[in-house]
C-alpha positions as CSV (number, residue, x, y, z in Angstrom):
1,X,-17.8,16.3,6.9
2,X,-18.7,19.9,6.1
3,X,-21.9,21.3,4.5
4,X,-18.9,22.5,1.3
5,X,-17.9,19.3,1.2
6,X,-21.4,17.8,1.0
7,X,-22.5,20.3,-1.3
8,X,-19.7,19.7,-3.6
9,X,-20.0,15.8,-3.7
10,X,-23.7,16.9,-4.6
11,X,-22.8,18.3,-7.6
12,X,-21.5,15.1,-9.4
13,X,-23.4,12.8,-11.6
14,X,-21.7,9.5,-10.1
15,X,-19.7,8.4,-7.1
16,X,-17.2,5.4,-7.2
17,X,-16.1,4.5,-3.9
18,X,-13.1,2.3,-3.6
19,X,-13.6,1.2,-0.1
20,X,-17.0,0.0,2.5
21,X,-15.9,2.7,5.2
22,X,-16.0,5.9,2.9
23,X,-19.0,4.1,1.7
24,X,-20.7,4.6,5.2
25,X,-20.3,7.9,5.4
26,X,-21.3,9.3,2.4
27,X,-24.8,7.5,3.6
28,X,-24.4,9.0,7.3
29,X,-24.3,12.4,5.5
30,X,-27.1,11.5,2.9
31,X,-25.2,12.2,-0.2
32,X,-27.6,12.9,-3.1
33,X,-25.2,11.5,-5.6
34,X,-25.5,8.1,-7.4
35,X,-22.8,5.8,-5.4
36,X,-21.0,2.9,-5.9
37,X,-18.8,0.6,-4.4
38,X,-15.6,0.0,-6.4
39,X,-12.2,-1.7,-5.7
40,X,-8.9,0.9,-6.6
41,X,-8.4,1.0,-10.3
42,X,-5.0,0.0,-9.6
43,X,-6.5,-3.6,-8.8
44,X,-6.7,-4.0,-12.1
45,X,-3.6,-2.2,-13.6
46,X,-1.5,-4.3,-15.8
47,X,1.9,-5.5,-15.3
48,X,4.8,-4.7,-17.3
49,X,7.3,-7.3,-17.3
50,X,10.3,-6.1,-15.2
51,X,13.3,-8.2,-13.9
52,X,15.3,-7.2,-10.4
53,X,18.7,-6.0,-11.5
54,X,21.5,-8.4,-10.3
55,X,19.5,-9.8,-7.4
56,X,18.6,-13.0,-7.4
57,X,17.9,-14.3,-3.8
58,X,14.1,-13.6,-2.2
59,X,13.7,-9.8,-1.7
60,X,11.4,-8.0,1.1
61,X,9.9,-5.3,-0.9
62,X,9.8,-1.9,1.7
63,X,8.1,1.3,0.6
64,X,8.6,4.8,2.8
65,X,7.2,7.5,2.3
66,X,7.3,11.2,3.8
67,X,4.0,9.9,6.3
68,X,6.2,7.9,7.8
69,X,8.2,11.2,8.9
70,X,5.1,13.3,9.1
71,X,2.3,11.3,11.0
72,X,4.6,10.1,14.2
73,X,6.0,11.7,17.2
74,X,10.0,11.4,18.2
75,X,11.1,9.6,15.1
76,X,9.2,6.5,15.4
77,X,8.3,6.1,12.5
78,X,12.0,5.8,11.2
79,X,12.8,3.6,14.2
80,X,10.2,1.4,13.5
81,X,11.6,0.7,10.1
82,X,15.0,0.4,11.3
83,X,14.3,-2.2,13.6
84,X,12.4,-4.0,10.9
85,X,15.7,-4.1,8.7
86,X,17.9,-5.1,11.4
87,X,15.7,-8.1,12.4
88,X,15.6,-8.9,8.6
89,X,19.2,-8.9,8.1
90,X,20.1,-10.7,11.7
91,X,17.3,-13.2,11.2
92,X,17.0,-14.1,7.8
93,X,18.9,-14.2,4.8
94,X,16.7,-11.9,2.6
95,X,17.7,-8.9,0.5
96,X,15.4,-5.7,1.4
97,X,14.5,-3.7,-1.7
98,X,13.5,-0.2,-0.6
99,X,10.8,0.7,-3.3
100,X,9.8,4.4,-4.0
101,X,6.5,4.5,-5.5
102,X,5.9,8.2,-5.6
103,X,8.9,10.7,-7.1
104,X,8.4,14.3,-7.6
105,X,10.8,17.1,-8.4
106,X,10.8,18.5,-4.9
107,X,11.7,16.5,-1.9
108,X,9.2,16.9,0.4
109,X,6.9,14.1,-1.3
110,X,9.8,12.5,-3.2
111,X,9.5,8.6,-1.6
112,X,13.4,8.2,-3.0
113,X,14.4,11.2,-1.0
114,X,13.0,9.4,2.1
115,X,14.4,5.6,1.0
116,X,17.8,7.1,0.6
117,X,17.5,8.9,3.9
118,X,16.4,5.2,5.4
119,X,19.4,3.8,3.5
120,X,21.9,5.9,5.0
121,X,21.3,3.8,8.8
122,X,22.9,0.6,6.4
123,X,25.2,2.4,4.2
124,X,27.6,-0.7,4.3
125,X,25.0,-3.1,3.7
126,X,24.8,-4.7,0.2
127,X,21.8,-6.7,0.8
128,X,19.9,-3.4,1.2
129,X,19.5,-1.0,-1.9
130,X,17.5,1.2,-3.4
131,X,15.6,0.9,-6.3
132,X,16.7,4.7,-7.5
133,X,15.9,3.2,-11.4
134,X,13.2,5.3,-13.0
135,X,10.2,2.6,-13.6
136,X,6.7,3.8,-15.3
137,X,3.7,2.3,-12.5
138,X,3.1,-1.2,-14.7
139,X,6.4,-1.9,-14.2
140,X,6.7,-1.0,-10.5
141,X,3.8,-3.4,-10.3
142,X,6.2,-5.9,-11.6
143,X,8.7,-5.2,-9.4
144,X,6.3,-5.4,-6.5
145,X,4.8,-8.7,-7.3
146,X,8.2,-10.8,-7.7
147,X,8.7,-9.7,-3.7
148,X,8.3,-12.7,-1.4
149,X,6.6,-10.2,1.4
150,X,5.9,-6.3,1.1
151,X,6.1,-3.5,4.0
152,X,4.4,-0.4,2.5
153,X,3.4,3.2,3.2
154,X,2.0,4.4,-0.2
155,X,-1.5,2.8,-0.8
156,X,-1.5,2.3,-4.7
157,X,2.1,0.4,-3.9
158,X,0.6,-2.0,-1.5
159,X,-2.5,-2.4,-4.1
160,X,-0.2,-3.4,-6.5
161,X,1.5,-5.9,-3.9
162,X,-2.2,-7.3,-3.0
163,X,-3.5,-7.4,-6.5
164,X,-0.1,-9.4,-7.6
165,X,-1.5,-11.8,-4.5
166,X,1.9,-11.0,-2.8
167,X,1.7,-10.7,1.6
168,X,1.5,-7.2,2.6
169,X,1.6,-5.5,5.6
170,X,0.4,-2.1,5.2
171,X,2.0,1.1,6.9
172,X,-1.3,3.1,7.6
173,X,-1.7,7.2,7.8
174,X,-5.3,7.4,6.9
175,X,-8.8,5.9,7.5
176,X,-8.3,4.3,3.5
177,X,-5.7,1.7,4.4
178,X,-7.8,0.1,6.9
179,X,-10.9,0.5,4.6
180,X,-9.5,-1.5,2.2
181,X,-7.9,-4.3,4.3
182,X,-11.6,-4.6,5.9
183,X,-13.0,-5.0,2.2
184,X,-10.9,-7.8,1.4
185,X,-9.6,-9.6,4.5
186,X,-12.7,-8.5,6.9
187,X,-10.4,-6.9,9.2
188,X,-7.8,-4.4,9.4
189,X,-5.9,-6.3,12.1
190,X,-2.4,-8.0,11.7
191,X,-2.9,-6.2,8.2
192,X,-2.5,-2.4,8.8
193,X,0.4,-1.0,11.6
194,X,-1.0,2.8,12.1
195,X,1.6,5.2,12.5
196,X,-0.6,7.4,14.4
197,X,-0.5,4.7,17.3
198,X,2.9,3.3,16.9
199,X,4.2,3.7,20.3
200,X,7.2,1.5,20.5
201,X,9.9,0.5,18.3
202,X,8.9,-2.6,17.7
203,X,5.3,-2.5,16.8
204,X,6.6,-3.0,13.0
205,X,8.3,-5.7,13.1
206,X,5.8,-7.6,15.5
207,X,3.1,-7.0,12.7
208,X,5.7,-8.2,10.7
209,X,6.7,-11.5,11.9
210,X,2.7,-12.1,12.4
211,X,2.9,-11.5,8.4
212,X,5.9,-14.0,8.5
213,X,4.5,-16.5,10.1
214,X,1.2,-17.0,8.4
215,X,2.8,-16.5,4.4
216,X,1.3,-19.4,2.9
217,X,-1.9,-18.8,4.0
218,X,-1.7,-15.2,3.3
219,X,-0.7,-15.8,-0.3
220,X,-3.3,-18.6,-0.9
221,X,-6.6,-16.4,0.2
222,X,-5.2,-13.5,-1.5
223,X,-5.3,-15.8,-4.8
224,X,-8.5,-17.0,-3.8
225,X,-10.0,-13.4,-2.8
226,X,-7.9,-11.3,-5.6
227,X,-10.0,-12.4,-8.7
228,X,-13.4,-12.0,-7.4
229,X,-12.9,-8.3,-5.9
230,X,-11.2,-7.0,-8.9
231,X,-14.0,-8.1,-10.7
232,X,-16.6,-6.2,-9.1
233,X,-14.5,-3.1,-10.7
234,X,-16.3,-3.6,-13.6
235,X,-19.4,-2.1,-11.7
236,X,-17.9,1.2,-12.0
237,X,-16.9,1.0,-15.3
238,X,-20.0,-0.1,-16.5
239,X,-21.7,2.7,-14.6
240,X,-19.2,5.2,-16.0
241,X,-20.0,4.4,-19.8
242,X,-24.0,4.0,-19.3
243,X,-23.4,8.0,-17.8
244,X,-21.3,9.0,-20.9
245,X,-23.2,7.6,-23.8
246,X,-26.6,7.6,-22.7
């Protein structure tokens, strides 16, 4: 961390930190700030009642984003995907929804840009679509939460598959994905596939059929953990209203 950095995060009046890792290291550097530990607001986000369009079987929610270009060597990222798909169709009899949860004007950080790119490699394949349908974030969350099992690369789209207690194996590109994953499972492993260490093709789908595997039990201490966590959000707002209107 630099000393701008540091002397910027000086300046504020409160900190709300949404994870124990970036938590750590604002005490390594000795930030003067008032901080607290808070889960992602999107824990708490609402849903808005949304229905797949004429799909009625159980869907694999995936979410790509540009990272997933950007943060690997060779084109591993991509392969790793594919592979994933292919399994999914060979294996099992599940539709794959491919979920952008980020869409801007310009390409380069538009996540259906980057789905439609990833459907191209099963352009004949009806049990994989995109879901190209402009939905506000409530109603992504809905979307999300009706999938039986969710890949993801964008972190407020596998909050809103955690928070809807739905199994998620996370895509990672930064130090917050497996910050998170720590908070609430009390380890990033089996949980987080870092595309900075993805290697071979297959490290994907291995973290996947681990995912697979161990559903139930994924689902039940999500339902279990899920309440209590977003909970402690509450810290933050209550911190955030005693600053305002003291």
């Amino acid at each position: 961390m630099t000393p701008d950095v540091i002397e910027d995060l000086n300046r504020y009046s409160l900190i709300c930190v949404r994870e124990s890792d970036s938590l750590e290291l604002l005490k390594k550097y000795s930030i003067k700030t008032e901080t607290i530990l808070s889960p992602d607001p999107a824990f708490a986000l609402k849903q808005e009642e949304t229905n797949w369009e004429n799909h009625t079987k159980d869907i694999i929610g995936i979410n790509i984003s540009p990272f997933v270009f950007d943060c690997t060597e060779n084109g591993m990222g991509l392969k790793n995907y594919i592979v994933l798909i292919n399994w999914i169709l060979s294996e099992t009899d599940f539709d794959v929804a491919l979920i952008p949860h980020v869409v801007f004007p310009y390409k380069s950080n538009n996540d259906v840009f980057f789905a439609t790119k990833l459907k191209e490699h099963f352009i004949d394949e009806h049990r994989v679509f995109v879901v190209n349908k402009e939905y506000n974030c409530c109603q992504l969350k809905s979307l999300i939460s009706k999938c039986r099992i969710f890949v993801g690369a964008r972190t407020h789209a596998t909050i809103a598959a955690y928070s809807t207690c739905v199994p998620t194996l996370v895509v990672g590109y930064s130090e917050k994905s497996i910050g998170i994953a720590k908070d609430l499972f009390g380890t990033a492993e089996g949980y987080v596939c870092s595309l900075q260490s993805m290697e071979k093709e297959t490290q994907l789908l291995n973290d996947f059929k681990t995912i697979l595997n161990n559903e139930q039990s994924a689902r039940n201490f999500l339902k279990d953990r899920i309440p209590g966590y977003v909970s402690e959000h509450k810290y933050c707002v209550d911190a955030t209203k005693s600053l305002l209107f003291r």
